[in-house]
N, C-alpha and C positions, 0 to 999 in steps of 0.2 A: 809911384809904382804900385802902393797895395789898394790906391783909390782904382787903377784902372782893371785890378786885377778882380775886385768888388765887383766893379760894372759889367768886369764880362761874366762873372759867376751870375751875376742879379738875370744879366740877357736870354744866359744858357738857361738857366732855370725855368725863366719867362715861356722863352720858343719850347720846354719839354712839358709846360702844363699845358698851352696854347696846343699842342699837337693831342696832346693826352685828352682835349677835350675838343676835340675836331669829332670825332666818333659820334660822342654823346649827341653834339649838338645836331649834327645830321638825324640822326636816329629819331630827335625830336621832332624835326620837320618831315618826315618819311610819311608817306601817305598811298594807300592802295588805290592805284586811277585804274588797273585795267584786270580781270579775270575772265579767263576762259573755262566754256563751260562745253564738257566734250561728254557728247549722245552716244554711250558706245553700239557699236556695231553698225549696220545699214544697209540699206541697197541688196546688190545678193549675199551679204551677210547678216542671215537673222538673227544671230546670238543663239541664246538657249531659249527651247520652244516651249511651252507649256500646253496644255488639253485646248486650249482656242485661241489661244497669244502668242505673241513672239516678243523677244528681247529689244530688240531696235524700237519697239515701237513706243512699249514703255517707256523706257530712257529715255526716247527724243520728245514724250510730253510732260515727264517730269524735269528736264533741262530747262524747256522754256518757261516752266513754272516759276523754277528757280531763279532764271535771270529776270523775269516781270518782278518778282520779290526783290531784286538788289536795286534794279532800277528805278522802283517805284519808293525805298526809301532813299533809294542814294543815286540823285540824277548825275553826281559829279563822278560816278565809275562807270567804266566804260565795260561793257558787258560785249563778247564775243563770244558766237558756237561755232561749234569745229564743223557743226551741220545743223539747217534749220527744217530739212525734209527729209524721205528716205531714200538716201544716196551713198554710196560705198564710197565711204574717205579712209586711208591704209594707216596703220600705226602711227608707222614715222612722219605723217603729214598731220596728223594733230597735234603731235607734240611740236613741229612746224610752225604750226599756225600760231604756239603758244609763243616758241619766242621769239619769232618775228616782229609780233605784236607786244613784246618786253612787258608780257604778263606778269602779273605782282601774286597769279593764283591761279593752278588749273587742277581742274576739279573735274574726275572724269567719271560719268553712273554708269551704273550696272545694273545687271541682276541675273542672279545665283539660281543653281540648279543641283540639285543631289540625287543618286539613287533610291535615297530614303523619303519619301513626299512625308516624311513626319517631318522633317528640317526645316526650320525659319526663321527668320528673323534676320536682325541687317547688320554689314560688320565694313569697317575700313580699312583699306591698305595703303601701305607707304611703299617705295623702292627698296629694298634691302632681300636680308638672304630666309629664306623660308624656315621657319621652325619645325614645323610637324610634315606630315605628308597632307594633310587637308589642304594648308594653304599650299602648296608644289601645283596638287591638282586643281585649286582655284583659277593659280597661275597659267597653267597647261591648257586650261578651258579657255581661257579669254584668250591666249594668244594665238591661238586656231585660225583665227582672224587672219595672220599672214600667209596663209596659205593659197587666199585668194587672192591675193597682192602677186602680179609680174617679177620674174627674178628675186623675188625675198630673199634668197639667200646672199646676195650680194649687198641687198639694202641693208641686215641684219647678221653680216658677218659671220653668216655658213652657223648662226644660229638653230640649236636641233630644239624644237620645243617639245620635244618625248625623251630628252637626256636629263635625268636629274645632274648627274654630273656637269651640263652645261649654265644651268640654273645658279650651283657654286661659282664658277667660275662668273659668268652675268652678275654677279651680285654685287663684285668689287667695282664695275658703275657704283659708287657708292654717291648718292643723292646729297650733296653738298647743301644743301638744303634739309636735311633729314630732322633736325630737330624742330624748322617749322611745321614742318608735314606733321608729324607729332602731334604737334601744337594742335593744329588744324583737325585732324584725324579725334582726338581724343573730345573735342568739341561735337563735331559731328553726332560724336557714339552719344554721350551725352543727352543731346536734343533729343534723338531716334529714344533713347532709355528714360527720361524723365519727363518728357514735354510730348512726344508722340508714342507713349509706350509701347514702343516694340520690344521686341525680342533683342537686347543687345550680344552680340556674338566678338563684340571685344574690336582692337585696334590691332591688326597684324604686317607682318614684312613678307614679302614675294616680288620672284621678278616679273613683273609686269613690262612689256615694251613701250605700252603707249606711255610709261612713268619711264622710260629709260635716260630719254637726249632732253628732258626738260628741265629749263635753267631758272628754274624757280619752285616755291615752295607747291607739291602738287599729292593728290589724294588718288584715287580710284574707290569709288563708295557703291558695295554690295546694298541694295535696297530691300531685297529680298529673296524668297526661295521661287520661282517661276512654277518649281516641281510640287509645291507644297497646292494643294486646292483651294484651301482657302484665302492662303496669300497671293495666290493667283489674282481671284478673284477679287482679292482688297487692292491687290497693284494694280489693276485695270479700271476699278471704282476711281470717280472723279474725288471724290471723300479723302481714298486712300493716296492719291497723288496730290492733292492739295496737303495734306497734312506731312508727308515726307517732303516736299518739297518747303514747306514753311521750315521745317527742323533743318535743314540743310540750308537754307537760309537766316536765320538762326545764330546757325554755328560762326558762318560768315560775318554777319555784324557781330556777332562774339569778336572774333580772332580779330577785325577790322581796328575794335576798340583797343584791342590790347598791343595789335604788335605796334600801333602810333602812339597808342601814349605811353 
């Protein structure tokens, strides 16, 4: 009797380490095969405008910079754009595109506009609830974008994007993913602050739509001021997009290394 009652104590034990390291051992073999890379704005949404530029245009050629950079070191990930031309694709259909395609990573650019053309430099956001009134209004700018979207308000659930109070409430979407985004986000800044010296403007939380229904770890990365002249003028240089786009590339084989091994 106390031999069989051994074997089944030895078994129970066996099956709760055996489970206990079912985690681990996945975790080990996990490997990023596919990221999406989203051009914000497009089509008849220019973004925010600068003295001879527009937002869309930058974004969609610092996108493909970034994805030539993953592919060309890492032919085994599968790189996808939410858009490869200037064509109006709506919020909710980027973030679509992300998890249809069971992205391991969507990374969405930008770039930033102030009243103040002394402002610049680059800053990242995650899904979460806004700290200050700066990022509210970051938020409120980029999501302007639904407006030219058909019935929005039924795609985004009578969403008010001039209601700080609805902001609050959007927030508890809380990104189930948020500590990767982090992760990600704080690499990013990183790159932009020690390897491309810009102007780092920190790692922030906003509700962002196109970061709202996505079921993976995801960014929305400010590149720059559009409003600032000179950053204008760096964002549109072949120099200045080659070198943000290396740093955002970068970050990516940073975070690649870290969250598989």
């Amino acid at each position: 009797m106390k031999a069989k009652i051994n074997i089944r104590i030895f078994f129970l034990v066996f099956l709760i380490i055996f489970s206990l390291s079912m985690p681990a051992q996945a975790q080990k073999h996990y490997k990023i095969k596919t990221v999406v890379i989203d051009p914000g704005h497009g089509g008849k949404d220019p973004g925010a405008l600068g003295r001879f530029s527009k937002e869309k245009d930058i974004t969609l050629a610092i996108a493909k910079k970034v994805g030539y950079y993953i592919k060309r070191a890492f032919p085994d990930v599968k790189v996808i754009y939410t858009r490869t031309s200037d064509v109006f694709i709506p919020l909710y259909k980027r973030a679509e595109i992300a998890n249809k395609n069971k992205a391991d990573l969507f990374i969405s650019i930008h770039v930033n506009s102030s009243p103040n053309k002394h402002v610049q430099g680059a800053s990242t956001y995650v899904m979460g609830l806004h700290k200050d009134k700066e990022n509210l209004q970051v938020a409120m700018l980029e999501n302007k974008s639904i407006l030219l979207e058909n019935n929005y308000k039924q795609k985004y659930q009578n969403f008010d994007i001039n209601s700080p109070q609805a902001y609050i409430i959007f927030s508890l979407y809380q990104n189930a993913y948020l500590n990767l985004s982090l992760k990600f986000a704080q690499l990013v800044q990183y790159q932009f602050r020690e390897r491309a010296k810009r102007i780092d403007r920190g790692v922030h939380q906003a509700g962002f739509l196109v970061l709202w229904r996505t079921t993976m770890p995801s960014v929305l990365i400010e590149v720059g001021y559009i409003s600032n002249p000179a950053e204008e003028r760096y964002l549109n240089s072949k120099y200045g997009q080659d070198i943000i786009a290396s740093a955002i590339y970068r970050a990516f084989k940073q975070y690649k290394y870290q969250v598989e091994k």
